[in-house]
N, C-alpha and C positions, 0 to 999 in steps of 0.2 A: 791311554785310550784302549778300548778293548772293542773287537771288532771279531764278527765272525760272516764265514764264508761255510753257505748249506748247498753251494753250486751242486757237486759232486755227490751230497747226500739223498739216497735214494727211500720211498716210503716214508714220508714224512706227514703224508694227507691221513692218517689217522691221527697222527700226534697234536696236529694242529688244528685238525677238526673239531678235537676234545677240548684243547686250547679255545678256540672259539665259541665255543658252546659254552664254557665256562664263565665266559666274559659275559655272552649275551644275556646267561641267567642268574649276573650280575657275585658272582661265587669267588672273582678272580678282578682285579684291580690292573686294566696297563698302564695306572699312572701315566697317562700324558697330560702334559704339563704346557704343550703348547698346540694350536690346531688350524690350519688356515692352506692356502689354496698353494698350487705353483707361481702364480705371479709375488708372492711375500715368500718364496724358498731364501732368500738372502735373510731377508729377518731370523730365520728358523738358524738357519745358521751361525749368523753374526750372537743368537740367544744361548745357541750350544758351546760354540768356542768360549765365549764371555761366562760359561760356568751362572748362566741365570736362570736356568731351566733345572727344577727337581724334577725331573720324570723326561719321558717323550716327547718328541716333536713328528707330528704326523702331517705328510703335507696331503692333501684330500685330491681324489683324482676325482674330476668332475667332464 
């Protein structure tokens, strides 16, 4: 498992900006793979551990 921590990293809202803008004008792919709310966060989970998920699991703040 590979995990990163951007606590401590500072200036990141241009990088990410860019990042986002990329996606919106469809340039950039974030492969998510799975999509659904906080009341199914366990599915997202139990889909990530179980290695059944290619891509992302995003859980939607609503």
């Amino acid at each position: 498992m590979v995990t990163f921590n951007l606590l401590y990293c500072t200036g990141l809202g241009p990088d990410l900006g860019w990042l986002a803008g990329e996606v919106a004008a469809g340039r950039l792919d974030p492969q998510i793979a799975w999509r659904g709310g906080w009341d199914a966060a366990a599915e997202a989970v139990d889909a990530l551990l179980g290695r059944k998920l290619h891509g992302k699991a995003v859980l939607d703040l609503r």
